[in-house]
Each structure stands twice: as C-alpha cells, then as structure tokens.
Steps between C-alpha positions, in 0.01 A plus 500: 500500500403498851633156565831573302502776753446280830822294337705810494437556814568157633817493346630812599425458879672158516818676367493772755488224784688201376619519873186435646470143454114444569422793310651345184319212557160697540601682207532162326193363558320789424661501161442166437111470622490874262669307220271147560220796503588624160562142381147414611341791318654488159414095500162589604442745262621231196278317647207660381624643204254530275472427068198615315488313108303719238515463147639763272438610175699743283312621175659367169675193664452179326600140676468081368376237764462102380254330710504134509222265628597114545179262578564153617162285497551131624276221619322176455192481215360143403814357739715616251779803644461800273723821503494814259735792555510828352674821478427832375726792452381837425692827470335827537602869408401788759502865438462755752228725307503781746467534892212648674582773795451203769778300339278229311618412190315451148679213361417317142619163471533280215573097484776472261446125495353178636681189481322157608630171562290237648612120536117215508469190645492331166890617432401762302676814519353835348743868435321804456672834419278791431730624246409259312149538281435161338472188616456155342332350846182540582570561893763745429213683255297466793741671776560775237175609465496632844873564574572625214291802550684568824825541291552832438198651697461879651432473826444848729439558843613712787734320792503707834796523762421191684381278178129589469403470173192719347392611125572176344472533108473193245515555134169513365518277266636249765171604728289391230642160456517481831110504558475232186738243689368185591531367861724209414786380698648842488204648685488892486855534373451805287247646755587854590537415877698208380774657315510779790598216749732372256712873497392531889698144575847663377491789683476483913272633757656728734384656841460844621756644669840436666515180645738258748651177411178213538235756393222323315254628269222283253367479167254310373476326120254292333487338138163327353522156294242296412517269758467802757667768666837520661558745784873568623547662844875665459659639794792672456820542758775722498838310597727795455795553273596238248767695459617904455197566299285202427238454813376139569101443506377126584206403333237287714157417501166282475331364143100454493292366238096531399406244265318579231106419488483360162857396467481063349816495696449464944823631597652496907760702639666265794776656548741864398807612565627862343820666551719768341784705508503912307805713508480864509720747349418795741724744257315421187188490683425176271428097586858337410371135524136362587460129605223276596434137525208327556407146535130364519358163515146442406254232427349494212142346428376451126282196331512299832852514521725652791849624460754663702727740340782679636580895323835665499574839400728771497531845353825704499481873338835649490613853392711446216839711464481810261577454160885672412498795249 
C-alpha cells in the first residue's frame, strides 16, 4: 500500500507540472528507480519462496503402487562372459487405517502379487507369478516357498509426516517362519527388519520443515546377505517443481559393504555409482514415482578363483491410477 501510494503521488505531481521540464524528468526517474524498486522486491521475494513436502493421510482411503526391480549381473567366470537378468514386479494395496492427532498415518498394506522373471547364463529362462500355486519345476517350487508367502500378506505399521516409519507388524504366522528360514542366497528375506525396509524403500524420506530449492537432507539404508552387509548413504535434493503439483527430489549418494566373516565367498566393492529421481505430489501428500539405479562392480574370490562382476539395478514404484466405479 505504501508504495502504491508513493506512485500516486508521483504521477499526480508530474501532471500538475508538465511545464516544468526538469521536474518531469525528476519525476521520471523517481518513478522508474520506485518501479525498478518494486521490481527488485517482488523477484527477491520469489526468490526465496519457500515449499515444505509432508505426507498426508485421510482415514478410509485406499491406493495400488507396482514396484518393479530390474538386476543386471554381468562378467567374466572361467573366461567365459556370463549375464543373468531379472525382473520383479510387485503390486501392493494400502489402506489408511486411521490418523493419529500429529498427522501420522496407520496404514495396512497387502502384496496382491509377485511376478518373477529371471533370464541364466545357460539360456534358461524361468516365469514366476504368485498367483499361481503349483509348479512342475523344482526352482520355481523353490522361489514359491518364500515368495509365495509374501503374496497376500498383512502388513501394519504407522508412517509419520516426513516418512518415518514406526510399529511395524508382520503376520504371525509369517514371524514364525521367518525365524525357521535358512540363510541361503536370500539371506534374512523374511526377517522382520527385512520386510520393513522392503515397505520403507517405496515410500520417501522427507525433511522437517519448509525448505528452498537445493536443500539436502539424508537417510541411511542397509540390507544383510550372506556374503555381508550393504550400507547405502542416500542424500536427498529438492530441485523444485516438476510441474504444478509434482515436486522434483534427486536421489544421490555413497554404497559401503562389510563382508561377511564366515561368508566361502571374498567379495570387493571397487567401485559405486547410485542415482535417482522421486516425484512428489504435494496435493496428495503421496510419492508419485520413486527411482533408483545402482551399479556396483566387485571382485569376487571363491576356490582360488577371482572374478570381476559388474551389478545393475533399478527399482521404480509408481502410484497406480484409481480404479473407476
């Protein structure tokens, strides 16, 4: 108001002396440095505008994501190359329970179904769909006795505002096969901390606060196998507005690895690269799309043989679009 006064003011005195030639011109600088002024402030305050991304949660509503992992594994063994690929799709049911009085949500989530395709070195290719309950070969028998109790699976927990997840519930009858599971190639798979990664990874971790474009925050994420541990550094940037609601977040970070003491396999992280794009739907308060790649490339050691593998992998989780009535 006051400097849509000043203008006013401006104006009208360089109407009441259009005759005095310098004064007009004083007038018109004045205006214009009062105009640049404004010009300068309204900029500067865009400038600094600020977005804050929270998750929200409604009671009753119920939404679909499909989360797909893609592993590329390549190298050299006995001088021969050797590549497997595989892919796994999953798509998973959340309900909003009920939300507490800070805004977290208590969400149940169900996997509707596991499909698994995996292409090996010796040209064999293998299709697993969890829907399906027999199966005439013996490594799709195999897979099923551990994915298949996945399929279908209660899983409860609370989720807070900015992604922190707390009160994570397994079936019990999945805890107690859980704590008979063997640690074979699948390592703690069915482990309770396990499965909560697994539900942490398609959500997003979100910082406190509004924030400016290039704010960075971190979260840390670590899965055991039985060759060791891997430890995943994520740091998160905001990159502003995708578009009029979805936010950009790049996804950046650093990848360490413990081997295991009694692992038969000696296994050497040389090099890591990690990268990943999420979009945020700041309306819905929920993750639209979740990204990440990773390569590695190791050296593996077992029965006086070296190798050098290279590992590729993705995972996209996507919201899926609500079913029509």
């Amino acid at each position: 108001m006051i400097m849509l006064q000043l203008l006013r003011t401006l104006c009208f005195g360089m109407a009441c002396t259009s005759t005095d030639l310098s004064h007009s011109r004083l007038v018109i600088g004045c205006l214009t440095s009062l105009l640049a002024c404004c010009l300068s402030f309204m900029t500067s305050n865009a400038a600094v505008a600020q977005t804050e991304l929270i998750l929200k949660f409604k009671a009753g509503d119920v939404y679909q994501q499909k989360v797909t992992t893609s592993t590329i594994t390549g190298g050299v063994v006995a001088e021969k190359p050797v590549k497997t690929t595989l892919q796994q799709e999953m798509l998973i049911t959340t309900k909003v329970e009920a939300v507490t009085e800070s805004g977290a949500g208590k969400l149940s989530q169900v996997i509707d179904q596991i499909t698994l395709d995996i292409d090996l070195p010796n040209g064999k290719s293998v299709a697993y769909d969890s829907n399906q309950k027999e199966f005439s070969d013996p490594l799709l028998t195999a897979l099923h006795k551990t994915l298949g109790l996945l399929d279908g699976a209660k899983f409860q927990f609370t989720v807070s505002p900015r992604g922190e997840f707390s009160d994570f519930v397994i079936p019990p009858e999945l805890a107690q096969i859980a704590k008979a599971q063997p640690q074979g190639l699948m390592g703690d798979s069915l482990s309770e901390a396990s499965l909560r990664r697994m539900f942490e990874d398609t959500s997003v971790s979100l910082p406190q606060g509004p924030i400016n474009k290039g704010a960075t925050w971190n979260r840390k994420t670590n899965v055991k196998l039985p060759i060791g541990e891997i430890v995943s550094h994520l740091t998160f940037t905001y990159e502003g507005p995708e578009n009029e609601t979805l936010e950009r977040i790049a996804v950046g970070g650093d990848i360490e690895m413990t081997p295991a003491e009694k692992s038969p396999l000696a296994v050497t992280l040389n090099s890591k690269k990690l990268s990943g794009v999420v979009l945020f739907d700041k309306v819905a308060g929920r993750v639209e799309s979740n990204q990440i790649k990773q390569v590695l490339e190791v050296t593996v050691a077992a029965g006086g043989q070296t190798n050098d593998i290279t590992i590729e992998s993705e995972v996209k989780t996507k919201l899926l679009p609500a079913a029509k009535e």
